[in-house]
LOSE-834813 format. One record per atom (N, C-alpha, C): residue number from 1; residue in three letters; chain; z negated, x, y negated. Coordinates in pm, 1 decimal. Each point is the difference from the previous one (the first is absolute). Layout:
residues N
NUM	ALA	A	Z	X	Y $
...
end
This chain:
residues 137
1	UNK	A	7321.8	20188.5	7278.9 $
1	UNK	A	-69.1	88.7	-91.8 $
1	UNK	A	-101.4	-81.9	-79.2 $
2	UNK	A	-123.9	38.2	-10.7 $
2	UNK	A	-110.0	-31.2	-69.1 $
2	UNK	A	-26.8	71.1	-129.0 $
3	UNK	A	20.8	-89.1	-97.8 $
3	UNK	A	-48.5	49.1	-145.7 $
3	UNK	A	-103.1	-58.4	-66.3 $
4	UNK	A	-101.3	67.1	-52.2 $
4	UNK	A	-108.9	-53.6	-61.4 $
4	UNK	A	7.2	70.0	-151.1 $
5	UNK	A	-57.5	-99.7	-107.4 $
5	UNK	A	-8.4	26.7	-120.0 $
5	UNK	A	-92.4	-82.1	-76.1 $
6	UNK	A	-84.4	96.4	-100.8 $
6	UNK	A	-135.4	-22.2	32.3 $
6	UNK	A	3.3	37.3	-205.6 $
7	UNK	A	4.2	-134.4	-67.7 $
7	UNK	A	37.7	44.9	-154.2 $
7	UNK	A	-121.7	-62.2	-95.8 $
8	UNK	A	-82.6	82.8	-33.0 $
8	UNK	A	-91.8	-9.9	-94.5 $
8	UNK	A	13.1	1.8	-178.1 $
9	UNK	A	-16.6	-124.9	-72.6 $
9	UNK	A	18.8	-16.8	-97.0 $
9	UNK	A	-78.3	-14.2	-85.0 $
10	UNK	A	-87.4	27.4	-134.4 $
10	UNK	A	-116.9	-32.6	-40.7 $
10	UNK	A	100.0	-27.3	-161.2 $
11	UNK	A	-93.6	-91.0	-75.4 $
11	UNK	A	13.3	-45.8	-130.2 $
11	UNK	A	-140.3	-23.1	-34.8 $
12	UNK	A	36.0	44.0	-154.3 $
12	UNK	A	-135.8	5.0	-113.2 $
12	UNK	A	-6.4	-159.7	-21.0 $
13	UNK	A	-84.6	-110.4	12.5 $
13	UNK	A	-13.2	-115.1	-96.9 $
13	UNK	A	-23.5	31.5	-162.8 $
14	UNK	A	3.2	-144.9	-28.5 $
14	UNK	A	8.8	46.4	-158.6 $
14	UNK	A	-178.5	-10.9	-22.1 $
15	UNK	A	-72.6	-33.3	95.4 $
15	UNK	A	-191.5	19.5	-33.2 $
15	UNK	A	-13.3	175.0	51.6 $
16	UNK	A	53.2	73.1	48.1 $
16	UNK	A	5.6	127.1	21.3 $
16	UNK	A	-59.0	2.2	154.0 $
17	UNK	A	16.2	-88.7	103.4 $
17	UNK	A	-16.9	-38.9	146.1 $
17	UNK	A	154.6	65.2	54.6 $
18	UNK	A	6.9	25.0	134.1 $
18	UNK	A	131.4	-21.5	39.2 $
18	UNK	A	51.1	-34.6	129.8 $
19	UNK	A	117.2	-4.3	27.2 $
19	UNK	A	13.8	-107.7	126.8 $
19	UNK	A	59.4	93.5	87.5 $
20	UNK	A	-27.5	-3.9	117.1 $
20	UNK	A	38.3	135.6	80.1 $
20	UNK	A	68.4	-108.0	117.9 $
21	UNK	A	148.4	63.9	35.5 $
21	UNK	A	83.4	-105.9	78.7 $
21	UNK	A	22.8	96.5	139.4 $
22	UNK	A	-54.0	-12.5	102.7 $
22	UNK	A	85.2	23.7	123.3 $
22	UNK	A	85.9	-31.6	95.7 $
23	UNK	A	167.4	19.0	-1.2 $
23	UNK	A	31.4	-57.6	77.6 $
23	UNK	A	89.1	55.6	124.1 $
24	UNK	A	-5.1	-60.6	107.1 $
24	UNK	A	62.0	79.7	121.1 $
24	UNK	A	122.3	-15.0	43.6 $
25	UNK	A	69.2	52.4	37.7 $
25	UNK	A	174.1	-31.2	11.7 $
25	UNK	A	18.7	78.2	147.5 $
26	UNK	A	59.5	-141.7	87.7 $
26	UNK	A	61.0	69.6	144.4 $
26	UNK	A	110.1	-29.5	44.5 $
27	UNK	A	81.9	97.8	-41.0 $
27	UNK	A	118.6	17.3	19.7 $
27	UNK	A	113.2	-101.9	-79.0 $
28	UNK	A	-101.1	63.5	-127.8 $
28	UNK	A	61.4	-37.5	-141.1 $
28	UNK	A	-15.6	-180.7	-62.0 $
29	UNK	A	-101.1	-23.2	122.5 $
29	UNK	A	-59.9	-134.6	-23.3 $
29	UNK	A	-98.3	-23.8	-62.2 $
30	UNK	A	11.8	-84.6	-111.3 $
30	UNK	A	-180.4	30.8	-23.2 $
30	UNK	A	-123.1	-91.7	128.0 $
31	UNK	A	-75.8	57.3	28.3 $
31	UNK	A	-123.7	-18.9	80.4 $
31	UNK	A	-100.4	-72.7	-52.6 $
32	UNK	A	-91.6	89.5	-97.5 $
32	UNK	A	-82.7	-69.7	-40.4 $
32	UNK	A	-59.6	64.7	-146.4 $
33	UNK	A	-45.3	-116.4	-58.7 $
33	UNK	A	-54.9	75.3	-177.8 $
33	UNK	A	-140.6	-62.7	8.9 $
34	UNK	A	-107.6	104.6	-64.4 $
34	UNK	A	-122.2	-6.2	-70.1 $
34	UNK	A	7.2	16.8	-116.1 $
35	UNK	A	-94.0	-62.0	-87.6 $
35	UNK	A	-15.1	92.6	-108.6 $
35	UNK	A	-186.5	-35.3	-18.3 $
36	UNK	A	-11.2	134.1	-82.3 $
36	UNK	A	-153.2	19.8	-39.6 $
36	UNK	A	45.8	24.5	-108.4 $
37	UNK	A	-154.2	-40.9	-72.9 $
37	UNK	A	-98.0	-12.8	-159.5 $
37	UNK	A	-85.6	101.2	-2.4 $
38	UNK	A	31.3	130.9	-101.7 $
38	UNK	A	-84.1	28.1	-6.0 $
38	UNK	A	-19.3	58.0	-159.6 $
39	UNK	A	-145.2	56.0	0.5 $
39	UNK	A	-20.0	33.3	-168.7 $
39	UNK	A	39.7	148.3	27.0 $
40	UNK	A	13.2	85.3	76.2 $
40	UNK	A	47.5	151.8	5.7 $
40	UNK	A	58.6	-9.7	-18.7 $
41	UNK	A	88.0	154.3	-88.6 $
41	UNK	A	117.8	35.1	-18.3 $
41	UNK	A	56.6	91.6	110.1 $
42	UNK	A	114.5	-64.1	81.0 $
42	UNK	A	39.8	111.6	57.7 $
42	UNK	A	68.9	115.9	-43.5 $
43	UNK	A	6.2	139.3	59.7 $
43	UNK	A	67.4	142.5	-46.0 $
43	UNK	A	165.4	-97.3	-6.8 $
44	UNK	A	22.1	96.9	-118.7 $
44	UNK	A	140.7	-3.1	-8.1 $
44	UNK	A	78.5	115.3	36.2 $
45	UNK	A	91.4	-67.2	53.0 $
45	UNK	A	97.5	81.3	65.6 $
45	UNK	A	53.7	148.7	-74.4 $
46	UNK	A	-10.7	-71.2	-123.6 $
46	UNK	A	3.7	189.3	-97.2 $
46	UNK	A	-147.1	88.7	15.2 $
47	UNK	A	-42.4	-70.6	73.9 $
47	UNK	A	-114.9	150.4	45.5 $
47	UNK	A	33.1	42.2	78.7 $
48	UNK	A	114.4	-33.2	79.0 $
48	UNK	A	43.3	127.1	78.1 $
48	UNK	A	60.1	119.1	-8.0 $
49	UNK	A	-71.3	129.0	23.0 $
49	UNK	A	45.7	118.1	-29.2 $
49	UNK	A	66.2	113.8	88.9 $
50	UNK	A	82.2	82.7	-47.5 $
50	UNK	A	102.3	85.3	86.5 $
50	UNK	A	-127.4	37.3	50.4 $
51	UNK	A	-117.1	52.1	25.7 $
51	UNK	A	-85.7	95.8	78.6 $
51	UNK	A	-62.3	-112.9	138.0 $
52	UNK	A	25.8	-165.5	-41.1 $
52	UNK	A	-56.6	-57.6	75.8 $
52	UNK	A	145.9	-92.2	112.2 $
53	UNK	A	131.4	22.9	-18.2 $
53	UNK	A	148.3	-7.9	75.9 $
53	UNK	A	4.7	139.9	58.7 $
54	UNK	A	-47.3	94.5	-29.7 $
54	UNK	A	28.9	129.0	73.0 $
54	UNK	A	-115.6	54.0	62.0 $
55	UNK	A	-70.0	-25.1	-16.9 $
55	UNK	A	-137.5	22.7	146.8 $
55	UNK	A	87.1	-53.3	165.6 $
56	UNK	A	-77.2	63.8	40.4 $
56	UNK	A	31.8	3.9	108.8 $
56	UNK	A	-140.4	-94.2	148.2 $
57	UNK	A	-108.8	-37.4	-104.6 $
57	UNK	A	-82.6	-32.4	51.6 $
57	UNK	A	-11.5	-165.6	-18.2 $
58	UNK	A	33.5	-71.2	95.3 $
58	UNK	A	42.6	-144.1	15.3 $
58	UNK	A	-137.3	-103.7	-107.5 $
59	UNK	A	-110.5	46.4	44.4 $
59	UNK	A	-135.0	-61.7	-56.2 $
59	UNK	A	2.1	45.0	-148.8 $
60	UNK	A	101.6	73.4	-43.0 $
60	UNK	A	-67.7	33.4	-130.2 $
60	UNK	A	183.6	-41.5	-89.4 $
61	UNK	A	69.1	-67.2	77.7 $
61	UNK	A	138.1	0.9	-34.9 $
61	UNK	A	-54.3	-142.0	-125.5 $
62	UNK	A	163.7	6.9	-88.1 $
62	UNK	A	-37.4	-122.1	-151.8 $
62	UNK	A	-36.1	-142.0	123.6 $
63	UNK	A	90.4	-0.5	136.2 $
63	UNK	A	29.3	-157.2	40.0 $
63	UNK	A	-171.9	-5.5	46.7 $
64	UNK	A	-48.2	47.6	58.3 $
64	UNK	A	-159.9	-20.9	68.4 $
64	UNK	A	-80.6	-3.4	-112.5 $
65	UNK	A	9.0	48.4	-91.2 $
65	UNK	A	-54.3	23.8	-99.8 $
65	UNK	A	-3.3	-137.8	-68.4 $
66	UNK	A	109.8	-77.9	-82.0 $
66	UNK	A	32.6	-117.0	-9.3 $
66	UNK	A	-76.8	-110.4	77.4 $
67	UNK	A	47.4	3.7	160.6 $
67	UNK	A	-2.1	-78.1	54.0 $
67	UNK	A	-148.9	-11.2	-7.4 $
68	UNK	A	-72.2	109.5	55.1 $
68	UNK	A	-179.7	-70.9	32.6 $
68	UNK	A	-23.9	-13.7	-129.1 $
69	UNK	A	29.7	16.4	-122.5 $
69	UNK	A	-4.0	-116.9	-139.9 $
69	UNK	A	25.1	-51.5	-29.4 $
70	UNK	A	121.6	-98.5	101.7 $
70	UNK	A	6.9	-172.9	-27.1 $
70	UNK	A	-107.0	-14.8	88.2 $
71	UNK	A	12.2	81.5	127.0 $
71	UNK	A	-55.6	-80.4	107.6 $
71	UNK	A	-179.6	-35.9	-70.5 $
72	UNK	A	-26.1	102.0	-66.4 $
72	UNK	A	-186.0	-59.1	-45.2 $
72	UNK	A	6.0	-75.1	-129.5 $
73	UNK	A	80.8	-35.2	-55.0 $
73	UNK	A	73.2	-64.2	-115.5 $
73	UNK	A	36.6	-148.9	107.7 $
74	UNK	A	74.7	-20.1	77.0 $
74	UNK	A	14.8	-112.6	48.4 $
74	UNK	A	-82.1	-49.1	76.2 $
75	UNK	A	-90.5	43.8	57.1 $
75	UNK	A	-135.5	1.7	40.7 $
75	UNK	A	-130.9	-53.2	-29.8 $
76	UNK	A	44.2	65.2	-164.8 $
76	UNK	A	-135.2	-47.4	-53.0 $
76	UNK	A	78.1	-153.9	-127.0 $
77	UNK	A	87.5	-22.0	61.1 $
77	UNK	A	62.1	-106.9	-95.9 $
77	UNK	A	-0.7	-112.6	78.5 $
78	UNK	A	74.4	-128.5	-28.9 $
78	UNK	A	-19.9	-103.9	29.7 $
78	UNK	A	112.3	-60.2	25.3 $
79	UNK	A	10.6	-37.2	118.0 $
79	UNK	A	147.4	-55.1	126.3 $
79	UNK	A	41.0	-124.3	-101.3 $
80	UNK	A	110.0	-14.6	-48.7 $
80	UNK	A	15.6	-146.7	-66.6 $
80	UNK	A	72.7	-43.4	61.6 $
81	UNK	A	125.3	73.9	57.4 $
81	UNK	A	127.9	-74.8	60.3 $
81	UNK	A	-30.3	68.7	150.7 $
82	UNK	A	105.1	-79.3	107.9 $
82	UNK	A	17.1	90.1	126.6 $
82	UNK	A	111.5	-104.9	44.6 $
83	UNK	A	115.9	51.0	79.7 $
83	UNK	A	112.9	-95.6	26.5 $
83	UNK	A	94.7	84.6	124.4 $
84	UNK	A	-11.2	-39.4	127.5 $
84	UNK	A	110.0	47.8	60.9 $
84	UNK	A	112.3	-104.2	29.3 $
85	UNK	A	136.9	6.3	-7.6 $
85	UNK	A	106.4	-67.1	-73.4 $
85	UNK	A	63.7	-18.8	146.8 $
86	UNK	A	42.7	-152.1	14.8 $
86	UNK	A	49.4	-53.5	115.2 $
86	UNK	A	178.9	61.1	34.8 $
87	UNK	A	38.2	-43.7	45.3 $
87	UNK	A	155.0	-48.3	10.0 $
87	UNK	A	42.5	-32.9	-111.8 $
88	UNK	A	-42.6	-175.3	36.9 $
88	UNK	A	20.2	-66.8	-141.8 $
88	UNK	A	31.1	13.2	-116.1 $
89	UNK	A	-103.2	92.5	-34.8 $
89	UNK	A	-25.4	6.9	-119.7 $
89	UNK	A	72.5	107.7	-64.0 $
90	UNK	A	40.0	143.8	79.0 $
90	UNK	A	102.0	133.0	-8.9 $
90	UNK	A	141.8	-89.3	-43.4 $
91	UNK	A	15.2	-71.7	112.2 $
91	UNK	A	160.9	-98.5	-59.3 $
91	UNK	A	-48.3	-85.6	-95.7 $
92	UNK	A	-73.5	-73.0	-44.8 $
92	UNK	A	3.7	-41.5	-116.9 $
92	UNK	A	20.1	57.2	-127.1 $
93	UNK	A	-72.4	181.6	6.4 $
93	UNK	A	-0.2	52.6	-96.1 $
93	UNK	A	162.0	95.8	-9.7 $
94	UNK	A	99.8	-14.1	108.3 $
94	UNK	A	102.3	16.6	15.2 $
94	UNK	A	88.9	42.4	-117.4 $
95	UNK	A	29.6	-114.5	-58.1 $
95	UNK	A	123.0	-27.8	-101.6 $
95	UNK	A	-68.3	58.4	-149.1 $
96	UNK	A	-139.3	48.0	7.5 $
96	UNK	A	-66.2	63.1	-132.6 $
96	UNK	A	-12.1	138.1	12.2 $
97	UNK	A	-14.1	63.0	108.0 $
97	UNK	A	-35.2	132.8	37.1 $
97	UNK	A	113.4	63.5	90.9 $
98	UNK	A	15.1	-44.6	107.7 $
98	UNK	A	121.8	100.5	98.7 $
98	UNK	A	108.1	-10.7	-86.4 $
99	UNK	A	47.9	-139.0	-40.8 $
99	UNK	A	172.2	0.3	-39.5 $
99	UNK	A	-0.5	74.2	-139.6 $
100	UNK	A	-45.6	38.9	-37.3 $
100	UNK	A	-45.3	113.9	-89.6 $
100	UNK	A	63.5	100.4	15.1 $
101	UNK	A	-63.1	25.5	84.2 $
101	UNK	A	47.4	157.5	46.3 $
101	UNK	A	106.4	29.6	116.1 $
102	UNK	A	67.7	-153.1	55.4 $
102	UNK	A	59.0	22.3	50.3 $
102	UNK	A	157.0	-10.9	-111.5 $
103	UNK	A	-56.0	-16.4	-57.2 $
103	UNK	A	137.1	-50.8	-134.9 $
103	UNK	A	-2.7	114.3	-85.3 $
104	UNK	A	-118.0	84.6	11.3 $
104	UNK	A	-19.3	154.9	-64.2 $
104	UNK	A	72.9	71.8	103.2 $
105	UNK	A	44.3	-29.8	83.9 $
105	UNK	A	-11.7	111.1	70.9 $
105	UNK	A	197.7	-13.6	82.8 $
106	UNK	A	15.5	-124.4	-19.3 $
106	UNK	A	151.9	-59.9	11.0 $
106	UNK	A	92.3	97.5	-120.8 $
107	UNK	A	-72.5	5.9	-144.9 $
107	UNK	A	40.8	63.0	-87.3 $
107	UNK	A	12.5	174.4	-17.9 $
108	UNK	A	-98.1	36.5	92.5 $
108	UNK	A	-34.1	130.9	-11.4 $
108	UNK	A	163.4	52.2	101.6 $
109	UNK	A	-3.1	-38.1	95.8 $
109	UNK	A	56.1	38.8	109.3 $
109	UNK	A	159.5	-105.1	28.1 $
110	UNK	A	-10.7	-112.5	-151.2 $
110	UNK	A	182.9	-26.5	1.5 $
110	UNK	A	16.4	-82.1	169.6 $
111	UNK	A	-97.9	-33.7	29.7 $
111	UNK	A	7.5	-137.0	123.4 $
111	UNK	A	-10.8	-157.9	-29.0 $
112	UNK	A	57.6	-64.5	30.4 $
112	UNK	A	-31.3	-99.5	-41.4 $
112	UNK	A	-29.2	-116.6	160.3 $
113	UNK	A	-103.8	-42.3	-27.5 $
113	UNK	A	-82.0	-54.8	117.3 $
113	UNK	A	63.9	-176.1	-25.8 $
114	UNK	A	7.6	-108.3	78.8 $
114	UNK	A	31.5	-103.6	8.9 $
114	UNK	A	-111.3	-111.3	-0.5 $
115	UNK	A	-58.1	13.9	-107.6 $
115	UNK	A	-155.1	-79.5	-36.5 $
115	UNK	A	-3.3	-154.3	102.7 $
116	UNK	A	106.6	-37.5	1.8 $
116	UNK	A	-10.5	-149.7	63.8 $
116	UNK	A	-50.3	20.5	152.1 $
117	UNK	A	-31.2	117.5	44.1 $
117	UNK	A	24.8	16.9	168.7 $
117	UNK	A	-202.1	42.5	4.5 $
118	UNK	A	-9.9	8.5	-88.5 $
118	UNK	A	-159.9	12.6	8.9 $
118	UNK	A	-126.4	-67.8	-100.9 $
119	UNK	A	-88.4	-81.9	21.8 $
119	UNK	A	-94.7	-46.3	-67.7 $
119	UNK	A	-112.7	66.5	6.4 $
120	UNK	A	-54.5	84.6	18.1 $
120	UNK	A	-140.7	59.2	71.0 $
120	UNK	A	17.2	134.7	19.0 $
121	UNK	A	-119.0	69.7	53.6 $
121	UNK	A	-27.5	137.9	15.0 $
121	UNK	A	61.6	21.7	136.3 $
122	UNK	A	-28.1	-102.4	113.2 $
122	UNK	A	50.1	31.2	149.7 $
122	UNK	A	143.7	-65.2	-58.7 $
123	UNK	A	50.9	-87.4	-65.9 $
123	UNK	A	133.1	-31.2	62.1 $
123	UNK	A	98.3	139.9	-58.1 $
124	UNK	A	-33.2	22.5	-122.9 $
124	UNK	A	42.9	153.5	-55.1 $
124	UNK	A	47.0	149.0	81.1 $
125	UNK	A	-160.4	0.5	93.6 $
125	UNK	A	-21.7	79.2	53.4 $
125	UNK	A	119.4	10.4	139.3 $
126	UNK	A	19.6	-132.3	37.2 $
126	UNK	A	100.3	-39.0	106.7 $
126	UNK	A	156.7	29.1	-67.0 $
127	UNK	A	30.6	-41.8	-111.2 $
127	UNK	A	122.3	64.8	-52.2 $
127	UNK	A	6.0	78.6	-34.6 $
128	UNK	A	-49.3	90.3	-24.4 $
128	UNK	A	-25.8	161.9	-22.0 $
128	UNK	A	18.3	120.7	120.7 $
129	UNK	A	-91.6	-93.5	117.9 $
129	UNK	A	63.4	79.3	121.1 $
129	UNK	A	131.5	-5.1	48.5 $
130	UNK	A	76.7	-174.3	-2.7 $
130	UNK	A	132.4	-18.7	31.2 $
130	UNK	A	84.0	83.1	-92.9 $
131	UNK	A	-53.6	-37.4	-129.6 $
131	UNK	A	60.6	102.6	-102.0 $
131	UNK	A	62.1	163.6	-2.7 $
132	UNK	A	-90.8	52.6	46.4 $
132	UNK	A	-18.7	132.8	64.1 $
132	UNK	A	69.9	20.2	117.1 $
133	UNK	A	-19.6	-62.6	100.2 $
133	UNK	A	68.8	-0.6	105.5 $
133	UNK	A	168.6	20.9	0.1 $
134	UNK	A	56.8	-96.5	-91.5 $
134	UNK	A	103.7	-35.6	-58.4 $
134	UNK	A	86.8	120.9	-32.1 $
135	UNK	A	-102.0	88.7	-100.5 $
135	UNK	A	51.4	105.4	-44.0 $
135	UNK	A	-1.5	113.5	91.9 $
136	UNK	A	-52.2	-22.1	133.3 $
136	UNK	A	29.8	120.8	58.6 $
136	UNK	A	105.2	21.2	85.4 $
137	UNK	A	59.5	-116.1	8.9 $
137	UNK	A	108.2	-72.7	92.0 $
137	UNK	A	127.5	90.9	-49.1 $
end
C-alpha cells in the first residue's frame, strides 16, 4: 500500500514576511521539505466558509481555492530551503520523532514493545511485523 502526504505549514516572522514549509511523506516517511520566503499573506484557514465545504463544484471548493493561493504566493516568493532526506538521516532522526509516537502509542493501546530489539525506523519496522505475526498465532 502506497501512502502519500503532502503537509503545508506557513508562519508569520516577526518583520511581517513568512515562511511557507512543504513537506512530503511516503508512507509515513518523511520525503522531502522546502520552504519559501515570502512578503504575502496567505488566506487563513478561517476563511473558510459552510457555502464554500458544501458546493459541489471542485474549482470553486475552500481546498482549490487555498491551494492556487499558496501556489501564486509560493511562486512569487523565494526558495530558501529544499531537502530530500536519505536513509540515513530518517534513522538518525529516529529516537527524536518515531519513538515518540511509538511510546504514544504503547500507552494508548496498554502494549508494551521491547525497545532493546530495535534502533531505527527499518529495525522497528522488522519487530513490529514479527510482533504482529506473534499475535496472530
Amino acid at each position: 500500500m502506497d501512502e502519500s502526504i503532502i503537509i503545508i505549514d506557513w508562519k508569520e516572522q516577526g518583520d511581517g514576511s513568512y515562511d511557507i514549509e512543504v513537506m512530503g511523506y511516503r508512507n509515513f516517511k518523511q520525503y522531502f521539505s522546502e520552504v519559501f520566503y515570502s512578503i504575502e499573506k496567505p488566506l487563513s484557514v478561517l476563511s473558510v466558509s459552510d457555502s464554500s465545504i458544501s458546493g459541489e463544484v471542485a474549482c470553486n471548493s475552500a481546498t482549490s481555492t487555498l491551494l492556487k493561493h499558496l501556489t501564486n504566493i509560493i511562486g512569487n516568493g523565494v526558495k530558501t530551503k529544499g531537502h530530500i532526506f536519505t536513509e540515513k538521516e530518517l534513522n538518525l532522526k529516529f529516537p527524536f520523532v518515531d519513538l515518540i509516537a511509538i511510546e504514544r502509542f504503547e500507552e494508548i493501546t496498554s502494549i508494551k514493545f521491547d525497545h532493546s530489539k530495535f534502533n531505527n525506523r527499518r529495525e522497528f519496522q522488522e519487530y513490529f511485523a514479527k510482533w504482529l505475526d506473534s499475535q496472530r498465532q
